[in-house]
Structures are given as structure tokens and as C-alpha cells.
C-alpha positions as CSV (number, residue, x, y, z in Angstrom):
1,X,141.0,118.9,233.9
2,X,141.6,116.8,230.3
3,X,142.8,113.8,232.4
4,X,140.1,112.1,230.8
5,X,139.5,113.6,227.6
6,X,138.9,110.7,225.0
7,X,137.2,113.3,222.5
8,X,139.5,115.6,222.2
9,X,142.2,112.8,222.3
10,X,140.3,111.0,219.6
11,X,139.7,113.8,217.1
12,X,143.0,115.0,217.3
13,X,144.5,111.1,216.5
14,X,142.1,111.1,213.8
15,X,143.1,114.5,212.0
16,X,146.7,112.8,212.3
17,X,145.5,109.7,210.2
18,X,143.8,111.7,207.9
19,X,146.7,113.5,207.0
20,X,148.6,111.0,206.4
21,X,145.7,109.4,204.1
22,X,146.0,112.4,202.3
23,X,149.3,112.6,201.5
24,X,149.4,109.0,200.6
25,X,146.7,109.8,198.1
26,X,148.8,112.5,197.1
27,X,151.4,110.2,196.0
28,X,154.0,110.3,199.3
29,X,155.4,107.4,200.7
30,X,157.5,106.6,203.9
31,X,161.3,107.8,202.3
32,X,163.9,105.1,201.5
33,X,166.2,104.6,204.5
34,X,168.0,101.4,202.5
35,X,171.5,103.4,202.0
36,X,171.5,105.2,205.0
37,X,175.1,104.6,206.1
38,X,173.8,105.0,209.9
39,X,171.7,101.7,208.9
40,X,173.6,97.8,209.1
41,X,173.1,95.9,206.1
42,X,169.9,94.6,205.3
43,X,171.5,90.8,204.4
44,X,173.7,91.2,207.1
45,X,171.3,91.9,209.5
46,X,169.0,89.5,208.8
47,X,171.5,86.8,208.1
48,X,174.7,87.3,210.1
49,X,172.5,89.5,213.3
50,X,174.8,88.4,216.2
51,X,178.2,89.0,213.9
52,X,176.6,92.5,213.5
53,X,176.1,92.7,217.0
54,X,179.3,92.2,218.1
55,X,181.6,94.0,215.2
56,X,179.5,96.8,214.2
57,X,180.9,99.9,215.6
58,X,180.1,102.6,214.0
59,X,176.6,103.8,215.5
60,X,175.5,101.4,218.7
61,X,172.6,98.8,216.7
62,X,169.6,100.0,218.9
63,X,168.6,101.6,215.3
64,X,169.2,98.7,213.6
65,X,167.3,96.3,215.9
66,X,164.3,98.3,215.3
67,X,164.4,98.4,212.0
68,X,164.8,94.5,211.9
69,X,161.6,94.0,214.3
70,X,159.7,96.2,211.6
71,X,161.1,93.6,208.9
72,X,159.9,90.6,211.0
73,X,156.7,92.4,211.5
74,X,156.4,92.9,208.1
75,X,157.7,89.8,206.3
76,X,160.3,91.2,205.1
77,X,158.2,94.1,203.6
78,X,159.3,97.1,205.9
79,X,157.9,99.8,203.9
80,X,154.5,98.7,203.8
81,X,154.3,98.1,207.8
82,X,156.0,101.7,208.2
83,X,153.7,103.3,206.6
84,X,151.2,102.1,208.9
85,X,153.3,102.1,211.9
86,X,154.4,105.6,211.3
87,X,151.0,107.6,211.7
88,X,150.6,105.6,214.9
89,X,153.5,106.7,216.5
90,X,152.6,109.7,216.1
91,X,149.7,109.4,217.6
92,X,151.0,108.1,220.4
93,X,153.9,111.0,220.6
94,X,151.0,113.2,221.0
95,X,148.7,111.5,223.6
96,X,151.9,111.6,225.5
97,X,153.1,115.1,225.3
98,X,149.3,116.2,225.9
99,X,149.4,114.2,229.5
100,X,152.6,115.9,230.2
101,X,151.3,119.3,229.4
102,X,148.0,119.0,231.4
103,X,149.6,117.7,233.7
104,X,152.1,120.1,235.0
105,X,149.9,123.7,233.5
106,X,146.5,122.4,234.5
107,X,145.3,124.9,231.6
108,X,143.0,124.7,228.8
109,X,146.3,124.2,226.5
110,X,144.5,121.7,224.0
111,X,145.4,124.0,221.1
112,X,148.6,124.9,221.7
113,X,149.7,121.8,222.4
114,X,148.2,120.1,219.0
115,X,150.0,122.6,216.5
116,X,153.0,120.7,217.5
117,X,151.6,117.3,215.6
118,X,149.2,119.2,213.3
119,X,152.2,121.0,211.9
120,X,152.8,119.8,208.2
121,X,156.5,119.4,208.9
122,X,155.4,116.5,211.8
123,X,154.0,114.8,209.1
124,X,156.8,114.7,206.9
125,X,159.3,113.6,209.6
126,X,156.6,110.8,210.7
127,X,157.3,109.7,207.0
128,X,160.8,109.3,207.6
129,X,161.7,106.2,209.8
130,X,165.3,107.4,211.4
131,X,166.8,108.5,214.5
132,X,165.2,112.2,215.1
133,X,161.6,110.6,214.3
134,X,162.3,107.6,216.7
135,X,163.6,110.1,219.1
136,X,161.2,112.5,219.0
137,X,158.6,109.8,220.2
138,X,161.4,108.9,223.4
139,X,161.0,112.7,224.1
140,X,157.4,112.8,224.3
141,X,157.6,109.7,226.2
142,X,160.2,111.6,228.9
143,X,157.9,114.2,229.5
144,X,155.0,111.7,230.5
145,X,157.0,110.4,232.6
146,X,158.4,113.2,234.5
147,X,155.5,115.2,234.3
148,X,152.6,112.8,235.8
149,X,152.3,111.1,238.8
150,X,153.8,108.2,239.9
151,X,156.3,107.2,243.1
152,X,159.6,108.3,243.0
153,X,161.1,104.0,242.8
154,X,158.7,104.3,239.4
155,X,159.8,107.4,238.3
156,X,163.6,106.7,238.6
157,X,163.2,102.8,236.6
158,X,161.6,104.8,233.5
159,X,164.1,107.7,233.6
160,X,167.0,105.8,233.3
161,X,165.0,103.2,230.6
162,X,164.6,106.2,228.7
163,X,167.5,107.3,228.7
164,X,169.5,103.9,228.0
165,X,167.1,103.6,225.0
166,X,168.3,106.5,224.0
167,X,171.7,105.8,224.0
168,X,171.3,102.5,222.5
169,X,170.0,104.1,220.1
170,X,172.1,107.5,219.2
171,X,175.5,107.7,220.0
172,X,175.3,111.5,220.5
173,X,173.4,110.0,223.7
174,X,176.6,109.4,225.5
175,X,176.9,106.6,228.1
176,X,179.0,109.7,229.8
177,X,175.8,111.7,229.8
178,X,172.8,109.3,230.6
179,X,175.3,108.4,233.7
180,X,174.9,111.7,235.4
181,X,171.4,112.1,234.3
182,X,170.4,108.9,236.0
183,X,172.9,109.8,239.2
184,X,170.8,113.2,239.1
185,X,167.6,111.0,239.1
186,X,168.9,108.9,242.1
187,X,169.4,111.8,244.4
188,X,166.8,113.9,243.6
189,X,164.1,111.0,243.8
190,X,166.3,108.7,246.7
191,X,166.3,106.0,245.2
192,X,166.5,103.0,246.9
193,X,169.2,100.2,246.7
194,X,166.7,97.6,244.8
195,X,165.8,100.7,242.5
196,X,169.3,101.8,242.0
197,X,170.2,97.8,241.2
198,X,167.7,97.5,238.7
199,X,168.1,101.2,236.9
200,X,172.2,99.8,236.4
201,X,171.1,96.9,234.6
202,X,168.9,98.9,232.5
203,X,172.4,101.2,231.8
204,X,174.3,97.8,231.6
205,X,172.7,97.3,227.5
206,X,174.4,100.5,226.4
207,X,177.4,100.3,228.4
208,X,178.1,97.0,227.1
209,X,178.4,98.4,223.4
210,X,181.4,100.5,224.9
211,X,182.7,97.9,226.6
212,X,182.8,95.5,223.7
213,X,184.2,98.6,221.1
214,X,187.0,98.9,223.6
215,X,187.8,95.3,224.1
216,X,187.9,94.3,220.0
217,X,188.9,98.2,218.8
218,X,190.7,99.8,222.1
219,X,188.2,102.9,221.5
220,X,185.5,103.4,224.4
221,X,182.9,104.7,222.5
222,X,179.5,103.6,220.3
223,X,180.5,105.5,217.3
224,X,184.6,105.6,215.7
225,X,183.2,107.5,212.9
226,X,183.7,111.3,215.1
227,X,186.8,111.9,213.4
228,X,185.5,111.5,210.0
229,X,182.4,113.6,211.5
230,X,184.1,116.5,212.6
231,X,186.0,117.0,209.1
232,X,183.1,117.4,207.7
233,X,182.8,121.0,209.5
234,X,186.3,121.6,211.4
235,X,188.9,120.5,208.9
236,X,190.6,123.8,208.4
237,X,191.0,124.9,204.0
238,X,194.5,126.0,205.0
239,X,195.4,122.2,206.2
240,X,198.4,120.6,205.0
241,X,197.6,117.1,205.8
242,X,197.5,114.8,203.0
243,X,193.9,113.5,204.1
244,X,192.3,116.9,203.8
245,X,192.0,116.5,200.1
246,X,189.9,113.9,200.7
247,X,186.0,113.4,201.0
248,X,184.5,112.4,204.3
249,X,182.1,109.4,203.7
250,X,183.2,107.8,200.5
251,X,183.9,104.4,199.0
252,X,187.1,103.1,200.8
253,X,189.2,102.8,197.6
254,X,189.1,106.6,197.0
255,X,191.4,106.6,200.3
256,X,194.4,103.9,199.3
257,X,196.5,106.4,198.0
258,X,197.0,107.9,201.1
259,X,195.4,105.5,204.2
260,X,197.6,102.1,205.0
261,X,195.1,99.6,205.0
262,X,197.6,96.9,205.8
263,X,197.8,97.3,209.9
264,X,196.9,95.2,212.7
265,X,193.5,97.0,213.1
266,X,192.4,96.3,209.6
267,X,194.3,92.4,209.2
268,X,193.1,90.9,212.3
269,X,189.0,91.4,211.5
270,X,189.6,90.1,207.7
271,X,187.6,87.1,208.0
272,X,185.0,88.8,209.3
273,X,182.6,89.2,206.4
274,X,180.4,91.9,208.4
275,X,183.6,94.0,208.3
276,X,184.4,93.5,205.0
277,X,181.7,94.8,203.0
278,X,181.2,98.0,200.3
279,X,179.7,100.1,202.7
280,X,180.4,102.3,205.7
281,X,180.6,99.4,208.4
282,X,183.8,98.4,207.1
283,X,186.5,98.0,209.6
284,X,189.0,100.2,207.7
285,X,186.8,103.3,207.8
286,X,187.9,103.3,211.9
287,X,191.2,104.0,210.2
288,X,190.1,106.6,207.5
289,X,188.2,108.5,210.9
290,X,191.6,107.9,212.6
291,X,193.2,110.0,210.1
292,X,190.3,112.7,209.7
293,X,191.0,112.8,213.6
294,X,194.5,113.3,213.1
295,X,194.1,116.5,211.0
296,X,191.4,117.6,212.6
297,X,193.8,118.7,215.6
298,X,196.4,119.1,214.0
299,X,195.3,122.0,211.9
300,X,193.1,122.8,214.4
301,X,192.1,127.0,213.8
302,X,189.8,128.5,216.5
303,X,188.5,130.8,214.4
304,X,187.8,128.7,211.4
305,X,185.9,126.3,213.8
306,X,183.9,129.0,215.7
307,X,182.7,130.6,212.2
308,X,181.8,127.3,211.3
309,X,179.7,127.1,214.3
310,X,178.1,130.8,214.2
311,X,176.9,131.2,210.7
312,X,176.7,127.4,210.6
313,X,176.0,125.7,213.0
314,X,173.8,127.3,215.1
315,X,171.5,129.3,212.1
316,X,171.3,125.9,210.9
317,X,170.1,124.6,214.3
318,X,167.3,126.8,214.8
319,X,166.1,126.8,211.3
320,X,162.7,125.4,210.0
321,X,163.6,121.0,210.1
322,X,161.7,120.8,206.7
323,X,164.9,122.5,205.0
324,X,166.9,119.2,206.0
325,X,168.6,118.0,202.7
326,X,166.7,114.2,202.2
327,X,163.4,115.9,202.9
328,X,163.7,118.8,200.6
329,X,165.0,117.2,197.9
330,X,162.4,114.3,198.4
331,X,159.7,116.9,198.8
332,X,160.0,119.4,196.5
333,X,158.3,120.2,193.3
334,X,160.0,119.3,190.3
335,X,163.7,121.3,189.8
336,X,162.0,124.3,191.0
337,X,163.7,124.2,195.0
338,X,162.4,126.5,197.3
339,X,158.4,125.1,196.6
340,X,156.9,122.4,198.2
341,X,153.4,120.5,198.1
342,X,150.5,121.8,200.3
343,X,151.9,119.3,202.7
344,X,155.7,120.2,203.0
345,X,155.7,123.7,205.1
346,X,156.3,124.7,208.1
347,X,153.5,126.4,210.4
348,X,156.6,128.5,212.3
349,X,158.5,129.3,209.7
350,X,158.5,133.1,208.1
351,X,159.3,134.3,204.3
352,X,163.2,134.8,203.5
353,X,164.8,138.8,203.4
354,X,166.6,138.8,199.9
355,X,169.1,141.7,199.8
356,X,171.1,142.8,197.0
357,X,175.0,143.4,198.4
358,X,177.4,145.8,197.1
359,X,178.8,143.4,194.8
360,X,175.4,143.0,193.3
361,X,175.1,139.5,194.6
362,X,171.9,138.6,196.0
363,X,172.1,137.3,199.3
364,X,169.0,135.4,201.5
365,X,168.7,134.9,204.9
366,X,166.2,132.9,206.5
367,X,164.1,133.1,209.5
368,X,161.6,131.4,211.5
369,X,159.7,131.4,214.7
370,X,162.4,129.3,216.0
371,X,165.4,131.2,215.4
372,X,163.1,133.9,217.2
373,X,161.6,132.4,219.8
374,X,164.4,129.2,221.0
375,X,167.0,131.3,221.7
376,X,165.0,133.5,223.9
377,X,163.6,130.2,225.5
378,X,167.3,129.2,226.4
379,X,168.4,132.9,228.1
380,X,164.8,132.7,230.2
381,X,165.6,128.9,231.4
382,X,169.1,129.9,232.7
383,X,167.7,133.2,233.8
384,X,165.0,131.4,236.1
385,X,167.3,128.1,236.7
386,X,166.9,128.3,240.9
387,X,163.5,128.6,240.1
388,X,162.6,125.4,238.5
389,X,162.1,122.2,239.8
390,X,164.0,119.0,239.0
391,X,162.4,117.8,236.0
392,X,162.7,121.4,234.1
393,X,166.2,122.0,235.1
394,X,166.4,118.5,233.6
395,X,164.7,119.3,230.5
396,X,166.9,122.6,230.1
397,X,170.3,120.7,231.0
398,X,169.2,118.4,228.1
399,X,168.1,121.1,225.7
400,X,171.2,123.2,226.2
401,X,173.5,120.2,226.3
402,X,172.4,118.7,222.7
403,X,171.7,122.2,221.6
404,X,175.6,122.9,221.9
405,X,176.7,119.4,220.7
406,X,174.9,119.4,217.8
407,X,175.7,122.9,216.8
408,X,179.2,122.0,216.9
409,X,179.8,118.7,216.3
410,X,178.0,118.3,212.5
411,X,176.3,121.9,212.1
412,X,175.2,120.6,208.5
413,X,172.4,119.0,209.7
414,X,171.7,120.8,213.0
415,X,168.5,121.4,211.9
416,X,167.3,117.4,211.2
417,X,168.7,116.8,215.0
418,X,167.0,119.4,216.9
419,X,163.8,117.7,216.1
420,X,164.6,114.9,218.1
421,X,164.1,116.9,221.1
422,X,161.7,119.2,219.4
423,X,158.9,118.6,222.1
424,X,161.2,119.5,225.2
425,X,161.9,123.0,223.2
426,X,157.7,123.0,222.4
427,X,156.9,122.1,226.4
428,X,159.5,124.6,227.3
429,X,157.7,127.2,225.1
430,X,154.9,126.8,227.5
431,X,156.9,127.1,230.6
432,X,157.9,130.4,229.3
433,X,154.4,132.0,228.4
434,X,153.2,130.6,231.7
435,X,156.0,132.3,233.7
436,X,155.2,135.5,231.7
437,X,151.4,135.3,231.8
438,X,151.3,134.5,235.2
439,X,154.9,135.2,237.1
440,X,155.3,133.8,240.6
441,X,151.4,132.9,240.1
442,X,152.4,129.4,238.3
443,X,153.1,126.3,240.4
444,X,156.6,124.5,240.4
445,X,157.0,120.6,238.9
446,X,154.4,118.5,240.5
447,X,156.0,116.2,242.9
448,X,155.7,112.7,242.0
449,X,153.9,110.3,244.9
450,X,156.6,109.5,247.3
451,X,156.1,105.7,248.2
């Protein structure tokens, strides 16, 4: 019905640009991603790229590579090219997840499914140039794909694209993971031999990044930092390792006291300067993680960790993505926290409950249309799971699978990673009003064109 709908398209874009005019006027600017420890040297990566390419293990250098393209772009000026780049993107994020929604509803949704990039929080996150913005643009790019037309050979090669950019890209986009996706994709579209040839050579770009961290470090895997991750959240108080006094994520020296620096795995990459630096790409904090890792299971306690994950983790997860430490430090007003410009809140989220305990201590607890709404969305997919087709089983499998990951793996910042799948939880929203508007009524998936 909207297939062609350039108006609608077009004033939506432009209330987008506008926006971000606005806030520019206001004084915001795209946020500082320079120190980001997730983020390879800016000399290095301009100076020494294929040494980076072929040391750098902790986070696979999809990120990176981006990031450099906006610097050649740019001259060298990335900020001033993001800031234009960056309200363009999400532009496009929305054209895409508008097809996908007209596509497989058919309804007059064109409301509904602008509040989603209208929503002051979109803004800020299209001001800040890291994985869950970057993401959230592959996400609305998924959905177009699996959600409008195309033959199955066409649908298959951009599946498994996405979903090696992906892991390029994120290591929590594990190579173990795209794998079955794409075998999903494979059977459930048969995909033919010259397809399935040509979707493996897509898969080949992030496999090699395992393949070469096992060859050089003996550790199949894009990131070596999970260790030093999961102490963040899962190192039990009560531990008596020697580690656990220690800070995650700090300068390597703080760690000498206790972490031999002088093994093979550190000795043998010393003339590497890449390795070698003041930052978090250094080779020795693969032994620091090692360490963390080592504790971690260790002192392992069940009940610590699941505590951690209830009234951490998974609160976190479904709370408003504007209370994300960088952003609300970087947005608020002044010293006084909790108050934001016109253009830092949240459409969905809903005032805090203050209570005054026994103790007299005040506590808060906060709430929002996600903490409401999401985890009813998540019993309602499983609930109707024979009933979907193929690409919203795939969208649930995905949303419950990084749902549970990132609740458990760094509940600290839950919240900041949901949004990189934030439009499969907003398209799934739909599904679920459909199916309870109109019940058996609404149509299954659209099957894609079959030659």
C-alpha cells in the first residue's frame, strides 16, 4: 500500500535532519569515541593497518575499518564527516525498517513505525558512532531483507552478508552463531550449491579472524578480553584469588605485582610495536583476562552470579538506553543527574517509584515501557513459536539469544546493547498487536519469490 510512498518517506527523513540541526544548534556534537578501548589506535591504524590486522585480538577490526574509511572520507577529520554521516544513517535505518513493516502487515503502520526514529533517545544514539548505533542500522537492514520480496538464491547471499558483517564487526556475534543461522537459511530457502559456495566465502572474512587468533594466540575466538569481561559481573566478593583485588580494565602496570609478564605469550610478540603500546591492545592484557578467567571459575558462586543477573542484568537490559553511562554523563545538565535537555528523553520511558525502606533509606526503582512491554513480547513469541514463519522464529531466536547473552555476560551495560537490536524488539512489537488485534486473521511471513 506505501510501497511507493516518497512523501511520507521524505517528511519523515526530513524531521530526522531537522533534529539533528537542532541539537547541533543546541550545542551537541557527535561524542568522542578516541579512548574507547573497543577502538585500535588512531596512529596505528592509519600507519601500521595490516600489523593491526593481523595482531589485534581483542575485538575482530570490522569496527575499526569503519572508522578508518570515515577518516579517509574525511581527511583525517572524522568528527566533522560523522556528524553528517550520522543523520543519514538514520535515515536510511528507517526507510529500511518502514519497507519491512509494510511489507509483511500491509497496514497503515506509518505512525507507529516512525516513533521508533522520532524518539529523542534515536537521536542521541545516532550521535554516538559505536557498535550498537552501527548495529542498529544492520538490524534494520535484516529486516528488509527478510521481509520483502526477493528469490530465495537472493535472500540466502544477504542473510549470511549480514550476518558476517555482523560478526566482523561484534564479537558477541559469534562465528558459532552466524553458522547455524546461515545453515538455518540454507535449508529453509534450499539453497543451491553456487549459492551455498558463495554465502561460505562471505563467512570465510570473519572466520579468518578466529583462525588467525588461534594460529598466533592458540585461542579460537575474536575477542581474549571475556575473562577480564566476566569479572566485571561474576567475580565473586568472597574470592581468594590474588587477582580479585584488582580492577578490570586498567593500565597494565597496576597488574605486575601479581601477573608474570615474562612468558612465552607475552616475549615472543615484543617487537611488535602494535602489541606494545599504553592501551588495551597490548598483548599482555590476553594474560591479565587469562587470570580474571582463572578466578572467575574458580570462585565461581551460583548464586552470586544469578543475583547479578536478576537485579542486574536483566533490569538493566530492559531499561530506557538513554541511562547508558557515556550518554548520561555527556547529556546531562550540569552536576544535577537525573535531568536532561529537551532532547535527551526517552518517549517509552515512565517516572521512577521512590520509597522510603524501614531503614529510612530511600530507595528508586525505575520503569519503562520496555521493562513492561519486552518481556511480555518474549513469553508471546515462544508462546506462538509453531505459529510463525521462518523469518520471525528467526528474529525471536535472535532476540532471545542476545537478550540472554547480554544479560549475563556484562549486565552493566545491558541496556547500551539491547539497542543494537532495538528494531527486531520494535518489529516484534507489531507482530504482537497484530496477533492480538486480529488473531488467526493475520497472514504468516510473506514467502520470498522462489526462482
Amino acid at each position: 500500500m506505501f510501497k511507493n510512498n516518497p512523501k511520507y518517506l521524505l517528511s519523515v527523513c526530513s524531521a530526522i535532519i531537522l533534529g539533528h540541526a537542532a541539537m547541533f544548534i543546541a550545542g551537541t556534537r557527535v561524542i568522542n569515541i578516541d579512548t574507547h578501548y573497543q577502538l585500535i589506535d588512531k596512529a596505528d591504524l592509519h600507519e601500521r593497518f595490516w600489523q593491526c590486522m593481523v595482531y589485534m585480538n581483542g575485538n575482530p577490526p570490522g569496527y575499526s575499518i569503519l572508522i578508518l574509511l570515515v577518516d579517509l572520507m574525511s581527511f583525517d577529520n572524522r568528527y566533522v564527516m560523522l556528524q553528517i554521516l550520522l543523520p543519514l544513517m538514520q535515515c536510511l535505518s528507517f526507510v529500511l525498517f518502514f519497507n519491512a513493516v509494510q511489507s509483511r502487515f500491509q497496514r497503515d503502520l506509518r505512525i507507529p513505525a516512525a516513533i521508533l526514529f522520532l524518539n529523542p533517545v534515536t537521536y542521541i544514539y545516532f550521535n554516538y558512532p559505536f557498535y550498537c548505533t552501527i548495529l542498529f542500522n544492520i538490524s534494520c537492514l535484516l529486516l528488509y531483507v527478510l521481509f520483502t520480496e526477493r528469490t530465495n538464491q537472493n535472500k540466502v547471499l544477504w542473510l549470511v552478508g549480514i550476518f558476517a558483517s555482523m560478526c566482523f564487526i561484534r564479537s558477541s556475534w559469534h562465528l558459532y552463531f552466524i553458522t547455524g543461522f546461515s545453515i538455518w537459511a540454507f535449508i529453509h530457502y534450499k539453497a543451491k550449491a553456487r549459492t551455498i559456495v558463495i554465502a561460505c566465502m562471505f563467512l570465510a572474512l570473519p572466520a579468518s579472524v578466529y583462525v588467525k587468533n588461534y594460529i598466533l594466540y592458540g585461542r579460537f575466538t575474536s575477542s581474549t578480553w571475556l575473562g577480564i569481561n566476566l569479572s566485571r559481573t561474576h567475580l565473586y566478593p568472597g574470592c581468594n584469588a590474588p587477582i580479585s583485588k584488582y580492577v578490570p580494565f586498567y593500565n597494565t602496570r597496576y597488574y605486575e605485582s601479581y601477573v608474570d609478564f615474562s612468558g612465552p605469550e607475552v616475549t615472543k610478540f615484543k617487537d611488535i610495536p602494535v602489541l606494545n603500546r599504553n592501551n588495551f591492545y597490548n598483548v599482555r592484557y590476553m594474560v591479565i583476562s587469562d587470570s580474571f578467567m582463572v578466578a572467575v571459575k574458580r570462585c565461581f558462586n551460583p548464586a552470586f552470579s544469578l543475583k547479578q543477573v536478576l537485579i542486574g542484568g536483566v533490569p538493566v537490559f530492559f531499561q530506557t538506553p538513554v541511562m547508558y553511562g557515556i550518554l548520561y554523563n555527556d547529556y546531562q545538565v550540569g552536576t544535577d543527574k537525573g535531568k536532561y535537555p529537551w532532547y535527551a528523553i526517552d518517549f517509552f520511558d515512565l517516572p521512577d517509584i521512590h520509597y522510603i525502606g524501614k531503614s529510612g533509606k530511600e530507595f528508586i526503582i525505575s520503569f519503562s515501557g520496555y521493562s513492561i512491554i519486552y518481556p511480555l513480547l518474549l513469553l508471546l513469541l515462544l508462546y506462538n513459536w509453531r505459529r510463525l514463519g521462518f523469518e520471525m522464529q528467526l528474529i525471536s531466536i535472535v532476540i532471545l539469544l542476545f537478550t540472554s547473552l547480554y544479560s549475563v555476560t556484562d549486565p552493566l551495560e545491558s541496556n547500551r546493547m539491547r539497542y543494537e537490536i532495538e528494531p527486531l524488539y520494535y518489529f516484534a512489537v507489531f507482530y504482537m498487536a497484530s496477533w492480538f488485534i486480529y488473531g488467526r486473521k493475520e497472514k504468516r511471513d510473506k514467502k520470498p519469490l522462489t526462482a
